[in-house]
C-alpha positions as CSV (number, residue, x, y, z in Angstrom):
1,X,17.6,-167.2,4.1
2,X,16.5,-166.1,7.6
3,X,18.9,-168.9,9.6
4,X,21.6,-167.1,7.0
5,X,20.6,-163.7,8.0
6,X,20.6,-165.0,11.6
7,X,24.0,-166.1,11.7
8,X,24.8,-162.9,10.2
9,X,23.7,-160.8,12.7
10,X,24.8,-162.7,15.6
11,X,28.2,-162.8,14.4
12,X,28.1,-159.4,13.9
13,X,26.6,-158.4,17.8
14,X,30.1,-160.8,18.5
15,X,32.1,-158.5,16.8
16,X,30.9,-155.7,18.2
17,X,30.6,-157.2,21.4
18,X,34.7,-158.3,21.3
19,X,35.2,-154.9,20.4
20,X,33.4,-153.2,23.2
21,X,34.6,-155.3,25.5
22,X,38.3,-154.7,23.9
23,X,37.9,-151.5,24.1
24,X,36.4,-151.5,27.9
25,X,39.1,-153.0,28.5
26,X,41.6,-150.5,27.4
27,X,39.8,-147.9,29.0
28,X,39.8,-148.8,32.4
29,X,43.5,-149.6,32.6
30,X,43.6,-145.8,30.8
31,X,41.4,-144.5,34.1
32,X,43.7,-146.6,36.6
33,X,46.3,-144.8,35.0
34,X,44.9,-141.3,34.5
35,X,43.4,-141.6,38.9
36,X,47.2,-142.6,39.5
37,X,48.6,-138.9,38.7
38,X,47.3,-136.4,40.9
39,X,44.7,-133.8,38.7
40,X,41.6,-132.0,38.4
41,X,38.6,-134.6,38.5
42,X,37.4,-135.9,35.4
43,X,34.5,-137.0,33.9
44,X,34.5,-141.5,32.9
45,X,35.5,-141.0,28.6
46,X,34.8,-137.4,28.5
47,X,37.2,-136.8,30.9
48,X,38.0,-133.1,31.4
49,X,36.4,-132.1,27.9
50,X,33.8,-129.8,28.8
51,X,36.4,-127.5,30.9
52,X,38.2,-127.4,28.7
53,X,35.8,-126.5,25.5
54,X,34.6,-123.5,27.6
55,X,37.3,-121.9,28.5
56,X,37.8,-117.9,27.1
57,X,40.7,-117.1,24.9
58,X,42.2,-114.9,27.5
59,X,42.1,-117.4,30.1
60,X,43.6,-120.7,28.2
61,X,47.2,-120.4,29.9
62,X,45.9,-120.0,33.2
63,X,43.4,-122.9,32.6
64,X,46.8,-125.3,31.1
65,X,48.6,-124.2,34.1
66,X,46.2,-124.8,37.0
67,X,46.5,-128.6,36.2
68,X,49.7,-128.6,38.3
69,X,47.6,-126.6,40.8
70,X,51.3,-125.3,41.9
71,X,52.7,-129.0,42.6
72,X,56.0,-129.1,41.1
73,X,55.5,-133.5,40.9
74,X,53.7,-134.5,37.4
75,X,50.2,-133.6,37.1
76,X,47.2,-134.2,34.5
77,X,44.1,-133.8,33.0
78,X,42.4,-135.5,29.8
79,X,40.5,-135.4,26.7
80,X,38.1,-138.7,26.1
81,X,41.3,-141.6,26.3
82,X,44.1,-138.7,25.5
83,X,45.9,-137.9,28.8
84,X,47.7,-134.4,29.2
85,X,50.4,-134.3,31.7
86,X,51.8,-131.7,32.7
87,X,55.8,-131.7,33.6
88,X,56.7,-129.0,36.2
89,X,60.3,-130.5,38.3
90,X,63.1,-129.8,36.7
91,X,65.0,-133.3,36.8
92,X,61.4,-135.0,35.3
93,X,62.3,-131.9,32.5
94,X,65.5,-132.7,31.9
95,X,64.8,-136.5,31.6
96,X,61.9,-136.0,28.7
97,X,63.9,-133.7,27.2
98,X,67.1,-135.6,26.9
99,X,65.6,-139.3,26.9
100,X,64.7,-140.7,23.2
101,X,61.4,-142.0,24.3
102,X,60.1,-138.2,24.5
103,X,62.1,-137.1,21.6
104,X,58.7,-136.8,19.3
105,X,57.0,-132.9,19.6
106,X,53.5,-133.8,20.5
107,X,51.3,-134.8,17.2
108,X,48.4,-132.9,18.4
109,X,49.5,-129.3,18.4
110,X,52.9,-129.7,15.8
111,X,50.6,-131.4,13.5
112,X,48.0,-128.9,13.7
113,X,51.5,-126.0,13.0
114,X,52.7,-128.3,10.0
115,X,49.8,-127.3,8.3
116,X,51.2,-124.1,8.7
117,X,55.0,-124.1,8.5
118,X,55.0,-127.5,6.6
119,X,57.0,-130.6,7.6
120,X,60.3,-128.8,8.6
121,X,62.5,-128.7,11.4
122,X,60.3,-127.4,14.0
123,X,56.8,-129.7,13.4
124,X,58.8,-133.5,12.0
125,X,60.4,-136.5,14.0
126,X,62.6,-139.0,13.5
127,X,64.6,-139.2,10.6
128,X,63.2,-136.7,9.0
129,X,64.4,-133.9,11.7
130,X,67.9,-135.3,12.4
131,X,68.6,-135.1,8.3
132,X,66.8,-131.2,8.0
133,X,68.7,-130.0,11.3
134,X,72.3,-131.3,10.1
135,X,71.2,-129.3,6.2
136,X,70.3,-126.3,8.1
137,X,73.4,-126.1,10.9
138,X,75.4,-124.2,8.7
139,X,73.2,-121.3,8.2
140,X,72.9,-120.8,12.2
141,X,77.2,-121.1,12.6
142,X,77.9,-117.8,14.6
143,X,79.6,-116.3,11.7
144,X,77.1,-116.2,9.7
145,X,74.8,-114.9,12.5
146,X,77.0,-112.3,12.6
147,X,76.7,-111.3,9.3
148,X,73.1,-110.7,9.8
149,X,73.6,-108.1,12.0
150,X,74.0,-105.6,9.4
151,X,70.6,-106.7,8.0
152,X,69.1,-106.4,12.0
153,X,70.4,-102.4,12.4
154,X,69.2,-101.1,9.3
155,X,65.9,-102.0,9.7
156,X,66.1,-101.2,13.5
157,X,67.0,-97.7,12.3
158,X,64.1,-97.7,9.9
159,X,61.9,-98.9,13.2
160,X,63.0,-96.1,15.2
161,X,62.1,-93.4,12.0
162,X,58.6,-95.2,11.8
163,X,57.9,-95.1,15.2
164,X,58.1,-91.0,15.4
165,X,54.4,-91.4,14.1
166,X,53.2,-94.9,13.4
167,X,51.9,-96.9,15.9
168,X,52.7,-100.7,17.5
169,X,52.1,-102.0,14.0
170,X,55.2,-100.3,12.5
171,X,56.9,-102.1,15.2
172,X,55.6,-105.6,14.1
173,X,56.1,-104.5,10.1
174,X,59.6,-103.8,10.7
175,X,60.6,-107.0,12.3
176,X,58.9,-109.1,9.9
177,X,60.5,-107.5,6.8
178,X,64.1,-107.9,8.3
179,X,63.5,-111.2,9.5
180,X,62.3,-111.9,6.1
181,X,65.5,-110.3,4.6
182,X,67.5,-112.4,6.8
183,X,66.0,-115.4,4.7
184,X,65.8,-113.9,1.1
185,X,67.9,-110.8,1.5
186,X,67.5,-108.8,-1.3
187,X,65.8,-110.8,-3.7
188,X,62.7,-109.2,-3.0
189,X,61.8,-106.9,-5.9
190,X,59.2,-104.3,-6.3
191,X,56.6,-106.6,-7.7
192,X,56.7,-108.6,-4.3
193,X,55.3,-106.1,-2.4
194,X,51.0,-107.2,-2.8
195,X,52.4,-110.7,-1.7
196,X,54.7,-109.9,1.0
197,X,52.3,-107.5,2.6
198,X,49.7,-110.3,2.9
199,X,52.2,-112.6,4.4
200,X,53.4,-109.5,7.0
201,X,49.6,-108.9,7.6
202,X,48.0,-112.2,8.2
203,X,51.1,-114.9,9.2
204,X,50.5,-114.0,13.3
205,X,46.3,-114.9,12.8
206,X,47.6,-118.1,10.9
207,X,49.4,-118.5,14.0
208,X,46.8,-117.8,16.7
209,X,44.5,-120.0,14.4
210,X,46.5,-123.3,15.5
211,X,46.0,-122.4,19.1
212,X,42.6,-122.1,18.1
213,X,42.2,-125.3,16.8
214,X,43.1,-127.1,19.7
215,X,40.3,-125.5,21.7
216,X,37.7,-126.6,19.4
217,X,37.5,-130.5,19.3
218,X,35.0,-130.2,16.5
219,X,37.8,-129.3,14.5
220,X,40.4,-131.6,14.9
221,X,39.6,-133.9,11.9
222,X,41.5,-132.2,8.9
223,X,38.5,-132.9,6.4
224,X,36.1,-130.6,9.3
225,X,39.1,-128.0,9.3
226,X,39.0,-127.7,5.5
227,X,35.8,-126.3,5.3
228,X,36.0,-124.0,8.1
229,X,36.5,-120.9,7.6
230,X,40.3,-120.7,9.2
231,X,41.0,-123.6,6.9
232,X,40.0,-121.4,4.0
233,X,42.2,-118.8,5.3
234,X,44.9,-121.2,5.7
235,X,44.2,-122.7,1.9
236,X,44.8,-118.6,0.9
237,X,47.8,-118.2,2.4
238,X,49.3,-120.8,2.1
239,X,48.7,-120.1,-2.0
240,X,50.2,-116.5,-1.4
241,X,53.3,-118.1,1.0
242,X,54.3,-121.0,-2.2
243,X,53.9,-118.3,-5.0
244,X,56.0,-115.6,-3.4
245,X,58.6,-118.2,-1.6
246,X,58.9,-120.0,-5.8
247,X,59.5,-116.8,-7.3
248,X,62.6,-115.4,-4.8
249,X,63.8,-119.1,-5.0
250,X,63.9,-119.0,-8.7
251,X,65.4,-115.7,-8.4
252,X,68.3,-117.2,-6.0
253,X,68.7,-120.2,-8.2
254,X,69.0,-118.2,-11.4
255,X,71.7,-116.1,-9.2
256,X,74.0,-118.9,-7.8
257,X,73.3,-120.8,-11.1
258,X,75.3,-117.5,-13.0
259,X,77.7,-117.4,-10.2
260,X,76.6,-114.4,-8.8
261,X,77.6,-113.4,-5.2
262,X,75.7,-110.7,-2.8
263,X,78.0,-108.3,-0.6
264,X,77.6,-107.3,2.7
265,X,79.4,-104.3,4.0
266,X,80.5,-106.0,8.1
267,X,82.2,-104.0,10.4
268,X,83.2,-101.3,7.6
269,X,84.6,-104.4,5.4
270,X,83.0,-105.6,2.3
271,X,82.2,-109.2,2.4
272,X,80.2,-112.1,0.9
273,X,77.5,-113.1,2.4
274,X,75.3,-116.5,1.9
275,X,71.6,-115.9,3.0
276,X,69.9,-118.4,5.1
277,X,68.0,-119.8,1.3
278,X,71.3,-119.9,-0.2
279,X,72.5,-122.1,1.7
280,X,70.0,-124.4,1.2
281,X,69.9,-123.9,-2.3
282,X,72.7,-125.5,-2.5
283,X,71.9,-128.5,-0.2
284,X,70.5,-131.5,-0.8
285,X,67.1,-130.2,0.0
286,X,63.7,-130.0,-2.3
287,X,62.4,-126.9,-3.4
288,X,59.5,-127.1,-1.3
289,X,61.9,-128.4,1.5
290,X,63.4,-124.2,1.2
291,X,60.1,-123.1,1.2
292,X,59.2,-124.7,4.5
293,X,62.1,-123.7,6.4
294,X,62.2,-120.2,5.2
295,X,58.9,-120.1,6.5
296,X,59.6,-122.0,9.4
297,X,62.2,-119.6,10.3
298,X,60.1,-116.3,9.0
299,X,57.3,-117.7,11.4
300,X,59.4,-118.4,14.1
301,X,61.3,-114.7,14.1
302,X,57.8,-113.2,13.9
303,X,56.2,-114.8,16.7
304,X,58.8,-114.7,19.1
305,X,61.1,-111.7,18.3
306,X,58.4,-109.2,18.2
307,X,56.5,-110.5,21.0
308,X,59.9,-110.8,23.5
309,X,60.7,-107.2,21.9
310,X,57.5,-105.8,23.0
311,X,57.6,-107.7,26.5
312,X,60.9,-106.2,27.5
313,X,59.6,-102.2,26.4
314,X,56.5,-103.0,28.8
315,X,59.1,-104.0,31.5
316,X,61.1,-101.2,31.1
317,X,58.3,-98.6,30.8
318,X,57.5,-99.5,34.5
319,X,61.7,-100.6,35.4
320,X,62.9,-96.5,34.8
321,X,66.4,-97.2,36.9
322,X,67.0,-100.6,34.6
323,X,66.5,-98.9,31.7
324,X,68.5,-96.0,32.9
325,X,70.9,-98.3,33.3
326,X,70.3,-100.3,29.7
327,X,71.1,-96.5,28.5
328,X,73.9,-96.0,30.0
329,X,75.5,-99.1,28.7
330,X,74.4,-98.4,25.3
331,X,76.2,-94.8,25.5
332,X,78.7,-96.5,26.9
333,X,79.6,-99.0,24.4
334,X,78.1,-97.6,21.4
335,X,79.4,-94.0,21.9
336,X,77.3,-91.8,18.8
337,X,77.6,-95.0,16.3
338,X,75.1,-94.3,14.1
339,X,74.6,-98.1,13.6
340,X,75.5,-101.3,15.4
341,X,78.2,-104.2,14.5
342,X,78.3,-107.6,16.1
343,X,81.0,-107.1,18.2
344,X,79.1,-104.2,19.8
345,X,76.1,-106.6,19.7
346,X,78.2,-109.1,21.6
347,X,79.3,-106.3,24.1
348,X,75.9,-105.7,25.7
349,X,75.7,-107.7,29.0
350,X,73.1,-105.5,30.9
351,X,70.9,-105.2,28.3
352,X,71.4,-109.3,27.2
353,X,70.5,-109.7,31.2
354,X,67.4,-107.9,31.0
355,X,65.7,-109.8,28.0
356,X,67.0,-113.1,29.4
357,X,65.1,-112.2,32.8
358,X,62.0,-110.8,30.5
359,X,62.0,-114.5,28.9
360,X,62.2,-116.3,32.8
361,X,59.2,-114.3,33.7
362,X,57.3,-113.8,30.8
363,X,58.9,-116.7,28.0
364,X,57.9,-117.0,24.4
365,X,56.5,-120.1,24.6
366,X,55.3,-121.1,28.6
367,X,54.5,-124.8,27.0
368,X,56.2,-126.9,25.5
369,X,54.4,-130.5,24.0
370,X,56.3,-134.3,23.8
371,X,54.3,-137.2,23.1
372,X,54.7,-140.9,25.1
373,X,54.6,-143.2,22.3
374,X,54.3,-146.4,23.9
375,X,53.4,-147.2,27.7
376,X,56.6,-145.9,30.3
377,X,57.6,-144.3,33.5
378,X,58.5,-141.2,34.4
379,X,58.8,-139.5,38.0
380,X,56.9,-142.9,39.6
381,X,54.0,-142.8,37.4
382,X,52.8,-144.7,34.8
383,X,51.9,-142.9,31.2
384,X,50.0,-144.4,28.9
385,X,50.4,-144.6,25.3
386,X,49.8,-140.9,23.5
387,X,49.9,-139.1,26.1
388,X,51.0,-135.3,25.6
389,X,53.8,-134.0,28.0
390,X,53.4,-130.3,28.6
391,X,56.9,-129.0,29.9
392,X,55.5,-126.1,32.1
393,X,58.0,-123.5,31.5
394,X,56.0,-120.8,33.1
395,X,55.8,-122.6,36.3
396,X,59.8,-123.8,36.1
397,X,60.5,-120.2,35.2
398,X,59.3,-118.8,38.9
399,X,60.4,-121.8,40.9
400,X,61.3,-120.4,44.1
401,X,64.0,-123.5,44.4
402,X,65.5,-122.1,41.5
403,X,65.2,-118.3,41.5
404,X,65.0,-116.6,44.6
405,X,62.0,-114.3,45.1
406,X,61.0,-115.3,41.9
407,X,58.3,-112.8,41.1
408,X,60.8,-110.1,41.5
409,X,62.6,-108.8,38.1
410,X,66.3,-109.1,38.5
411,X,68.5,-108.8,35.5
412,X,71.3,-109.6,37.5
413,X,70.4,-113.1,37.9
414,X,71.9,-113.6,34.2
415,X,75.4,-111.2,34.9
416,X,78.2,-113.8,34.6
417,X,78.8,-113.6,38.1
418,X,75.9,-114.2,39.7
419,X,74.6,-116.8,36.3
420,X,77.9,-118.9,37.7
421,X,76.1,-120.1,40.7
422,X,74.6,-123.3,40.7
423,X,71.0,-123.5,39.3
424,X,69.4,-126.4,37.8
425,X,70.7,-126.6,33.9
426,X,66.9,-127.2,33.0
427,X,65.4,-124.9,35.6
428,X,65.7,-121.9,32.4
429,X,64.6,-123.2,29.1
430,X,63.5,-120.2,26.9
431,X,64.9,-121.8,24.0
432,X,64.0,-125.8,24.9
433,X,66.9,-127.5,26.0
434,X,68.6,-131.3,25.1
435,X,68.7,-132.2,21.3
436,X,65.9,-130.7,20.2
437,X,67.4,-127.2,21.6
438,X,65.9,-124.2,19.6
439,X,68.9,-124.3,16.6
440,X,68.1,-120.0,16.1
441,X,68.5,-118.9,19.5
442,X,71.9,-117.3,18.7
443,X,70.2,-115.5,15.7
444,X,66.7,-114.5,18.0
445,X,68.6,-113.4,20.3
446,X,70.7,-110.9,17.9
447,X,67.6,-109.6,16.3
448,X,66.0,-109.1,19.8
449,X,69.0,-107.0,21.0
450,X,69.9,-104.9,17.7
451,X,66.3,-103.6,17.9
452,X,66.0,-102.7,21.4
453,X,69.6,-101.1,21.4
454,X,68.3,-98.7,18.6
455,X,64.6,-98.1,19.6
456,X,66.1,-97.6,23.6
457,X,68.7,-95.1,22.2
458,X,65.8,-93.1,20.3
459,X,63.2,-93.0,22.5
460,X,62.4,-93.0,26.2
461,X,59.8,-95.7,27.0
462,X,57.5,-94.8,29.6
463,X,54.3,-96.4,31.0
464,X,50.5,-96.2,30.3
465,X,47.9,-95.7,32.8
466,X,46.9,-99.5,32.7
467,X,47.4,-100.3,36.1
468,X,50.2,-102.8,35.3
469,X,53.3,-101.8,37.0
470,X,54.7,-105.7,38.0
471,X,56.2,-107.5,35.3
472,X,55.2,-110.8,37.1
473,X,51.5,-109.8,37.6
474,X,51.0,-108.6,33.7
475,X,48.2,-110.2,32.3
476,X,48.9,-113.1,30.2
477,X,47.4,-115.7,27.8
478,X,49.2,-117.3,24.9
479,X,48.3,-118.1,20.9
480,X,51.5,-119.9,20.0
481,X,53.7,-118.0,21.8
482,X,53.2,-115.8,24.7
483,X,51.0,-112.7,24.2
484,X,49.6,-110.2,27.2
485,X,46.1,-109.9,27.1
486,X,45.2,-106.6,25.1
487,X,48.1,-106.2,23.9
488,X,51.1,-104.5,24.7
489,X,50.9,-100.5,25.4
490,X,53.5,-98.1,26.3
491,X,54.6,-94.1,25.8
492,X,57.6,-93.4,23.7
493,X,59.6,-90.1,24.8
494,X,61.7,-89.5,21.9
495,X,65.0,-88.3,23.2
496,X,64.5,-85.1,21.1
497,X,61.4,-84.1,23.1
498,X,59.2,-84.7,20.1
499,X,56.5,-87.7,20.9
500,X,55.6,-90.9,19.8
501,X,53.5,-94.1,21.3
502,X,53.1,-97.3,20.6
């Protein structure tokens, strides 16, 4: 029994042994790899861990981003054997953006947002992505963009009502609830209301908590996340998200079942319209396959409409001759319209200018994560296996070899005339770029300009004593998407003397 129990235990110490020695292995061609790319130094196996576990909330971006330490050529950092590398040259963007092997979103951070959104377009690979973006195409065909304006000025007129005496939360309200009527038009009913308000309420914190999560390692297994309390918050809204999204589905079912249409009145003319869940309800997709994309989208419109929105007010508070001159286009092509149409959306060139120039320097989302499935090159260096690309948008955004004093706001960059010179075609990337391309950028970028054009024909916006008067030195950190640090302040001048603030 003991010669058994010896054998036993020495081929078990060989097991292990093989093991550590496999794994040795592994690691140190990891580290060759890792010293090749120029970094921060790291720690052997723990790598850059521990700066990265204590970093504050407010100071995550600017943590990210000094991992370039303002080289342009690829640069990294790493997490125990999990390299991040950080893509800042435009050409290295453009080739992990358009070559398959970096077609996969990174499966640390998009998983962590599937638990959110689901599996939809924005968080799947593969197969699975190519079939939901060719189902959902239709409902992002200009035409039916157009159609949403309607939706986008009535509750941009509410906005400016609300604004008379409510405060930035109005603001964030409004946008949700037309964004949300945009995907379920009006089958929200009366009974909705308890539901929808905790969706409105809590879906930016759902948000913020996956940004969360990727700060605090001890939370990356999903069983240690299902305990904690943001997983328990999750598990709660999530419970409020599939009750409300079942009922307006069966709702839209029972409606197209009947052959019942909904009208839009478009540019004075009534017409049918197909909401975004309508079209899918008649795809080939799942129930819970509508659910996720409607809250895909809902989540999406949220996080980045009303965040750009708010951006561009705090530019213009401290910009007073661009958004004279934003007013004077509005005046001009609007004339006393009451509300806006699409064509007059379509007409707005200025005031298109200035949120594309808000994006450069201040854009929704200054990362963007690809994964490196299996070992490859890119820009001369070696990746290894799993590694996360972070596409450094911020950093590609001010690129003096792209944009001229490039801390300077300058709508005019984006006027047709001076947007015809030659720039880099991935040195401005707001909405991604290459096949995986943001498929609602024609819709975000409606929504953004139907609200401004009625808030900046209301009200005045002026600036708060907060000491920040540069766009490009405003104080920034991001969640999921880009946020400034304590928020976004500014004074609202109604243009009937009363006053307002936000």
């Amino acid at each position: 029994m003991a010669a058994l129990l010896t054998v036993v235990a020495a081929t078990a110490l060989l097991w292990a042994g093989a093991l550590l020695v496999r794994w040795a292995a592994r690691y140190l061609h990891f580290r060759r790899l890792e010293q090749a790319i120029p970094g921060p130094k790291s720690l052997p196996v723990l790598g850059n861990l521990l700066d990265l576990a204590k970093v504050g909330e407010d100071d995550r971006l600017t943590a990210l981003l000094s991992i370039a330490g303002g080289r342009t050529e690829l640069s990294r950092a790493s997490v125990g054997t999990r390299m991040m590398v950080v893509v800042s040259d435009p050409d290295h963007v453009a080739v992990v953006l358009r070559d398959p092997r970096f077609a996969d979103k990174s499966d640390v951070f998009y998983n962590y947002l599937e638990k959110v959104c689901g599996p939809g377009l924005l968080t799947t690979n593969g197969g699975h992505w190519k079939r939901h973006r060719a189902v959902i195409r239709p409902a992002f065909h200009p035409s039916v963009i157009d159609e949403y304006v309607p939706v986008f000025a009535e509750e941009a007129e509410a906005l400016t009502v609300a604004l008379r005496t409510a405060t930035a939360s109005a603001l964030t309200r409004a946008l949700t609830r037309a964004s949300l009527r945009t995907v379920m038009a009006a089958d929200v009913h009366e009974d909705d209301e308890p539901d929808l308000e905790v969706i409105i309420r809590e879906m930016g914190g759902r948000l913020r908590d996956v940004n969360e999560r990727m700060f605090r390692p001890w939370l990356w297994p999903d069983a240690a996340f299902a305990v904690s309390s943001m997983g328990k918050r999750l598990g709660s809204f999530n419970k409020v998200c599939a009750d409300l999204g079942g009922r307006i589905l069966g709702r839209i079912r029972g409606r197209l079942h009947s052959g019942e249409v909904q009208t839009v009145s478009l540019d004075g003319v009534s017409s049918k319209r197909r909401t975004f869940a309508e079209i899918l309800a008649e795809s080939e997709f799942t129930d819970a396959e509508i659910l996720t994309e409607g809250k895909t989208l809902f989540g999406a419109s949220v996080e980045t409409n009303v965040t750009t929105i708010k951006f561009v007010l705090k530019v213009l508070s401290v910009k007073p001759d661009i958004q004279d001159r934003v007013h004077r286009e509005l005046r001009s092509v609007l004339g006393d319209d009451m509300s806006l149409t699409a064509d007059q959306v379509n007409s707005l060139p200025y005031l298109e200018a200035v949120v594309l120039e808000t994006l450069r320097l201040l854009p929704s989302f200054p990362l963007m994560a690809r994964t490196v499935r299996e070992e490859t090159q890119l820009g001369g260096r070696t990746l290894p296996a799993d590694a996360m690309l972070l596409i450094n948008v911020f950093g590609l955004h001010r690129d003096p070899g792209s944009f001229p004093d490039p801390l300077r706001f300058e709508p005019g960059r984006f006027l047709a005339e001076a947007a015809a010179g030659e720039r880099h075609p991935y040195s401005f990337i707001p909405f991604s770029a290459g096949p995986r391309s943001c498929i609602g950028k024609r819709y975000g970028m409606h929504a953004v300009k139907t609200v401004l054009a009625a808030v900046l024909r209301a009200f005045r916006v002026d600036p708060v004593d907060d000491g920040h008067l540069e766009p490009a030195e405003f104080p920034v950190t991001f969640h999921l998407a880009l946020h400034m640090v304590g928020g976004v302040s500014v004074k609202l001048t109604p243009r009937d003397r009363s006053r307002g603030s936000i």
